[in-house]
C-alpha positions in Angstrom: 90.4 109.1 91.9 88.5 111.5 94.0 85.5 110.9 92.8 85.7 107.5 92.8 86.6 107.7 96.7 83.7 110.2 97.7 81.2 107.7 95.5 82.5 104.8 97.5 81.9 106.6 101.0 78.8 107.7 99.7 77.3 104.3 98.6 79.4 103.0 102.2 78.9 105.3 105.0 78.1 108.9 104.5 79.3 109.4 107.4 81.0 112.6 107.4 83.2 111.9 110.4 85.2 108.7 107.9 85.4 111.9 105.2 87.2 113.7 108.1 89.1 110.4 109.6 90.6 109.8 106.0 91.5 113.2 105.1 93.3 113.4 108.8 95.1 110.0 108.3 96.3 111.2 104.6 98.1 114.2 105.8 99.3 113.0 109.1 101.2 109.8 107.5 104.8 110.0 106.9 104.4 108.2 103.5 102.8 110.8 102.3 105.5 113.3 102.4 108.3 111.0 101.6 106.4 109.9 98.3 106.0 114.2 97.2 109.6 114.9 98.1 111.0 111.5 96.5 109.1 113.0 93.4 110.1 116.8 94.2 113.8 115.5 94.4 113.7 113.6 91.3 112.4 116.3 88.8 115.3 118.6 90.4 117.7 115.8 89.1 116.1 115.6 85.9 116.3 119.1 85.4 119.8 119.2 86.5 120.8 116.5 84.1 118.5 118.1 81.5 119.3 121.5 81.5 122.9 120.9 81.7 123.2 119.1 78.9 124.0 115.6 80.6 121.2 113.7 80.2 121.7 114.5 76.1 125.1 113.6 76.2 124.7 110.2 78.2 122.2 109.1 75.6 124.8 110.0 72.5 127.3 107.9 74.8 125.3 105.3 75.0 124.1 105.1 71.4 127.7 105.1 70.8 128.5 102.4 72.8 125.9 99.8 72.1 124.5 99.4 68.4 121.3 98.8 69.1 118.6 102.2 70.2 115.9 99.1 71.0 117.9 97.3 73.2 118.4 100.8 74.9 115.4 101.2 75.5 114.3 98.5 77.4 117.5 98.5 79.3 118.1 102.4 80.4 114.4 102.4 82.0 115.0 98.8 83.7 118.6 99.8 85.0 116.9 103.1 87.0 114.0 100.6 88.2 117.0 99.1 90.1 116.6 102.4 92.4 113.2 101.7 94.0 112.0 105.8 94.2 108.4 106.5 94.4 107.8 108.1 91.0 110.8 107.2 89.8 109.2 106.7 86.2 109.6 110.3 85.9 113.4 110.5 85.6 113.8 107.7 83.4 110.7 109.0 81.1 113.5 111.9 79.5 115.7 109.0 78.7 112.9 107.7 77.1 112.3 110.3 75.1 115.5 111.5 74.0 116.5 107.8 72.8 112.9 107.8 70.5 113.2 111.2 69.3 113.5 110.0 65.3 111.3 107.1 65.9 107.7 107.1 64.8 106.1 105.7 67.2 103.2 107.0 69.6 104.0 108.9 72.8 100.9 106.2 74.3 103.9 103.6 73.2 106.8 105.5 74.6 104.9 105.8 78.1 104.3 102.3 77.9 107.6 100.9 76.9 109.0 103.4 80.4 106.3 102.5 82.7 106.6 98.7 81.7 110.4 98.3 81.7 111.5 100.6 84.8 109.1 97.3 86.8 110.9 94.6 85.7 112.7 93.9 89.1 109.3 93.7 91.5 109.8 90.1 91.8 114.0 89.9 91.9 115.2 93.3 93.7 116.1 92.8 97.5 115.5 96.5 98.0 112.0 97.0 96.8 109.8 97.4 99.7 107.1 95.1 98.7 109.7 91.9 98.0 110.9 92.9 101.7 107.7 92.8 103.5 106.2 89.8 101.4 109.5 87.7 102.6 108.4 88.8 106.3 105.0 88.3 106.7 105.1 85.3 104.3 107.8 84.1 106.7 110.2 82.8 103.7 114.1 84.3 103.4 114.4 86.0 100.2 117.2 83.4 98.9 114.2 81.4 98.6 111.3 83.5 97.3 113.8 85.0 94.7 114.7 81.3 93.1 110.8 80.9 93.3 109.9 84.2 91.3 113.5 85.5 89.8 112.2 83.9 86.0 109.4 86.6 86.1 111.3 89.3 85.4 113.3 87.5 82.8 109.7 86.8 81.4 108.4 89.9 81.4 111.0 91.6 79.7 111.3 89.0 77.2 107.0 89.8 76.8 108.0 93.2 77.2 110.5 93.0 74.6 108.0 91.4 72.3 105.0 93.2 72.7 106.4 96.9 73.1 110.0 96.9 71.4 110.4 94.4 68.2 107.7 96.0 66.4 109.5 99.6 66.1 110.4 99.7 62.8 114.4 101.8 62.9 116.1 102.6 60.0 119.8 101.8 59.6 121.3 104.8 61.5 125.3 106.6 60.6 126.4 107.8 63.8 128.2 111.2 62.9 132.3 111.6 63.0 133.0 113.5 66.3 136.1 114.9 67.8 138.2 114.2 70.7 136.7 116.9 72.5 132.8 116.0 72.3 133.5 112.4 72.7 135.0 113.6 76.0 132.0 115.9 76.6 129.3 113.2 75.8 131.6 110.5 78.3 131.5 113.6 81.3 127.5 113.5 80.5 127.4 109.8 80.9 129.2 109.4 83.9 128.0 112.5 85.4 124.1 111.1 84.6 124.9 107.7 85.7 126.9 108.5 88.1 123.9 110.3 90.4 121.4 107.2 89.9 124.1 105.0 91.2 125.0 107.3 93.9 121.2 107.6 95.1 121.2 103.7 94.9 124.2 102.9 97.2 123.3 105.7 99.5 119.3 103.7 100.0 121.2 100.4 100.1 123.8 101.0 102.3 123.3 104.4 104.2 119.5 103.0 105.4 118.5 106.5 104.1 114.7 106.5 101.9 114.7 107.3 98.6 113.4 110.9 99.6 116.4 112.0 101.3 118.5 110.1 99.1 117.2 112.3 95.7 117.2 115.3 98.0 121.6 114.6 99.2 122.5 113.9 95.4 120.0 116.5 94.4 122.1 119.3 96.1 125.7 117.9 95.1 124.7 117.8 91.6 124.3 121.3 92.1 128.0 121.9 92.9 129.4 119.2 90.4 127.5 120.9 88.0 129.3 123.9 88.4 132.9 122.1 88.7 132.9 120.8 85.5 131.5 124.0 84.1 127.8 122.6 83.0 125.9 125.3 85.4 122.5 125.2 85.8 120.5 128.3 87.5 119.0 127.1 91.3 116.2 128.8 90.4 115.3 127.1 86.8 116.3 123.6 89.0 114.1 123.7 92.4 111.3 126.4 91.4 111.2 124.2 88.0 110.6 120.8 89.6 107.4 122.4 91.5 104.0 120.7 90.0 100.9 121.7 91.5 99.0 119.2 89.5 101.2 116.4 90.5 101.3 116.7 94.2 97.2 117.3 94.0 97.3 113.8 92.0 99.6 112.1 94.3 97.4 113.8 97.3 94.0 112.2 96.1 95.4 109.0 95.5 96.6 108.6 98.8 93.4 110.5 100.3 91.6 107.4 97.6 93.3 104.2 99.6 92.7 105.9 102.9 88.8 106.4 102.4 88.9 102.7 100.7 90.0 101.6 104.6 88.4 104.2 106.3 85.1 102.6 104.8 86.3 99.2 105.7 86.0 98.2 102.1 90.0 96.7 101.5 88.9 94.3 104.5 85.2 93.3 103.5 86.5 92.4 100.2 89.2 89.6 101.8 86.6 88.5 103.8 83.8 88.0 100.9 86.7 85.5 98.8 87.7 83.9 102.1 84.0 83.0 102.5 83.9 81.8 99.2 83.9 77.9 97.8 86.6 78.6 95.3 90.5 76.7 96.2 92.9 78.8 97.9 95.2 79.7 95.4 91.9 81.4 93.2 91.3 83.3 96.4 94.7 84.2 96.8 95.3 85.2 93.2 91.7 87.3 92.9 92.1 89.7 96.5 95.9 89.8 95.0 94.9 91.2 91.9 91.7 93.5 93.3 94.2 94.9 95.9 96.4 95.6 93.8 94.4 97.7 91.8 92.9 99.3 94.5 96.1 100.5 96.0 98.8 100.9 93.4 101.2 99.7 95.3 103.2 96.9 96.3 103.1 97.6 100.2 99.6 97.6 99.7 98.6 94.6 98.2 101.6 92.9 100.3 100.4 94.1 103.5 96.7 92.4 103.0 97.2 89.7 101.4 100.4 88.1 102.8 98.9 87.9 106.3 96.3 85.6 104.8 98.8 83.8 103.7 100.6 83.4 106.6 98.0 82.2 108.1 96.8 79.6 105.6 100.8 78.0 105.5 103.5 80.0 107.1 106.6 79.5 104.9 104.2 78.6 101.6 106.5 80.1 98.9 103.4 78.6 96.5 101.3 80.8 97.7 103.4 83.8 98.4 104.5 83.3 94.8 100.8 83.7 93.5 100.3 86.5 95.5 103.0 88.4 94.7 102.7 87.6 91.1 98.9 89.2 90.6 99.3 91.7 93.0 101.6 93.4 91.1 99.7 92.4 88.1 96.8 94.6 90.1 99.2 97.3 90.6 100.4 97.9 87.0 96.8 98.2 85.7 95.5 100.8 88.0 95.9 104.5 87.8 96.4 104.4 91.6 100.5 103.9 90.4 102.1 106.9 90.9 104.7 105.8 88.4 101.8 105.6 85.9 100.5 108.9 86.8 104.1 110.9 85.8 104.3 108.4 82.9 101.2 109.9 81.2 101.8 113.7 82.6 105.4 113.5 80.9 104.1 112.2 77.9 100.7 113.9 77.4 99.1 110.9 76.6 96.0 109.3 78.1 95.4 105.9 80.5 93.8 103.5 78.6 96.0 103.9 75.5 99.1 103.8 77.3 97.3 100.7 79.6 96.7 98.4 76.3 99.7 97.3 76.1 100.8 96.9 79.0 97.4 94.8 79.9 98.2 92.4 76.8 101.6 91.8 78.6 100.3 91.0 82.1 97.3 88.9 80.4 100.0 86.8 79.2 102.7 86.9 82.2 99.4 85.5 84.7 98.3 82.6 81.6 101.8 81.6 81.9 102.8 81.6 85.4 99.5 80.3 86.1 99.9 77.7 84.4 103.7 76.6 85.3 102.2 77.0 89.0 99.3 74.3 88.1 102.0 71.8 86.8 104.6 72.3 89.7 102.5 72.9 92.3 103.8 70.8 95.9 
């Protein structure tokens, strides 16, 4: 990503001041911070849950509960996409893990099937920041835009489903006899696991707090419940643990990336090239979408450039807003510019395009479909 940013200002400027400007403007943002604590914070509550045994014993709970590991695993990473935290991908990736142990399948397939299902909710959640800011600019409520694009995420985790789950072959597992006493201790695991993602959740929703200082509040209770119910984990092993120099260098050059893209007043010479184009509207709309998208990895991103062109080609055009919104995050899943991507691969030790095969098969199909449902019912 770095070198991909410095050959961009090198073909676009060479200016040494916009090297400067950007580098300034990365470090001086508050979203930069917030996205490096949200991520701190969540590897402290994955080592927490981990260490302590919790995370294990939600799984075994869980595998107890419902018969089927496949359905699990599409569900667990989807239920913590609810909770939108920056990097995020990196908490549910242990779940992923533990539930796929005895499977044989590829750890490129078990960083797809985490990356894919924890983003089912991009077009349905009313707390993702991207659905909020697309509703305002757009100028449509989100009653409305969520009838208008609430089938996508049944769609995509039915592709999902398809593409990533039913083919892993799982042999008819006995569950072993247990006792009173580790059904007990595998039901404190689950709610104690559970319990903290929910917590974090109502805390974002209804405390106004980000999901930075949300992870960091639950982070450090954890700590103390952890001790109450006699599953203590070292503070040391927890916040000295959680420290990634390679992941805060990643998350650093991304950012420094998207800020040399505007510094260079590419982002904006790019809208302008399509909007100078013959092609109709929604093909403009749905190519900048996309291309944003990848540039930025991020739904703010693609939302905050595009959706003002919208506005001002139709305020209140839930057609168009829908299009955007629909290959913008396209864009954003097939980029390494996702941050959520990034952790994906670093937890599994796999590589991008392996894991992004997949995952580019499903969004090929989501885009053929909704684009054409969106040529049939168009107003």
């Amino acid at each position: 990503m770095l070198i991909g940013g410095l050959f961009i200002w090198l073909i676009r400027s060479t200016n040494l001041n916009d090297l400067l400007t950007a580098l300034i403007s990365t470090f001086s943002q508050y979203r930069t911070y917030d996205i490096i604590l949200a991520l701190y914070f969540v590897m402290c509550l994955e080592i927490e849950l981990r260490l302590s045994g919790s995370l294990t014993d939600m799984v075994k709970a869980l595998r107890r509960i419902f018969s089927s590991v496949k359905i699990l695993l599409a569900v667990m990473p989807a239920f913590l996409g609810l909770l939108p935290s920056v990097g995020g991908a990196r908490f549910s990736a242990p779940i992923v893990e533990e539930l796929s142990k005895d499977l044989s399948i590829t750890a490129s397939h078990k960083a797809a099937i985490n990356f894919w299902f924890r983003h089912l909710f991009e077009f349905s959640s009313p707390i993702i920041p991207g659905m909020i800011m697309a509703c305002s600019i757009a100028g449509v409520t989100f009653g409305e835009f969520l009838k208008h694009l609430s089938w996508l995420t049944i769609l995509a985790f039915s592709v999902g489903y398809f593409i990533l789950i039913r083919p892993i072959e799982i042999e008819n597992e006995i569950l072993p006899n247990e006792s009173a006493a580790e059904l007990r201790h595998e039901n404190n695991g689950l709610i104690i696991s559970l319990g903290s993602v929910v917590s974090i959740f109502l805390i974002v929703v209804f405390g106004g707090l980000n999901a930075s200082t949300a992870t960091a509040i639950v982070t450090i209770a954890m700590f103390f419940v952890l001790i109450a119910v006699r599953r203590f984990v070292s503070a040391k092993e927890i916040f000295i643990g959680a420290l990634d120099p390679k992941m805060i260098l990643n998350i650093a050059c991304i950012l420094y990336f998207i800020d040399l893209l505007t510094v260079t007043d590419v982002l904006n010479e790019i809208v302008k090239a399509f909007q100078n184009s013959p092609l109709p509207v929604p093909v403009i709309i749905a190519c900048v979408s996309l291309i944003i998208g990848i540039l930025t990895g991020m739904s703010q991103g693609h939302v905050a450039i595009v959706m003002p062109i919208v506005a001002a080609m139709g305020t209140g055009n839930l057609d168009l807003a829908g299009v955007a919104m629909a290959f913008g995050v396209a864009g954003q899943m097939l980029t390494p510019t996702h941050f959520c991507l990034i952790v994906t691969i670093d937890y599994f030790k796999t590589d991008l395009f392996s894991t992004l095969k997949p995952i580019l098969i499903c969004e090929m199909i989501i885009l053929t479909i909704f684009s054409i449902y969106s040529y049939f019912t168009w107003n």
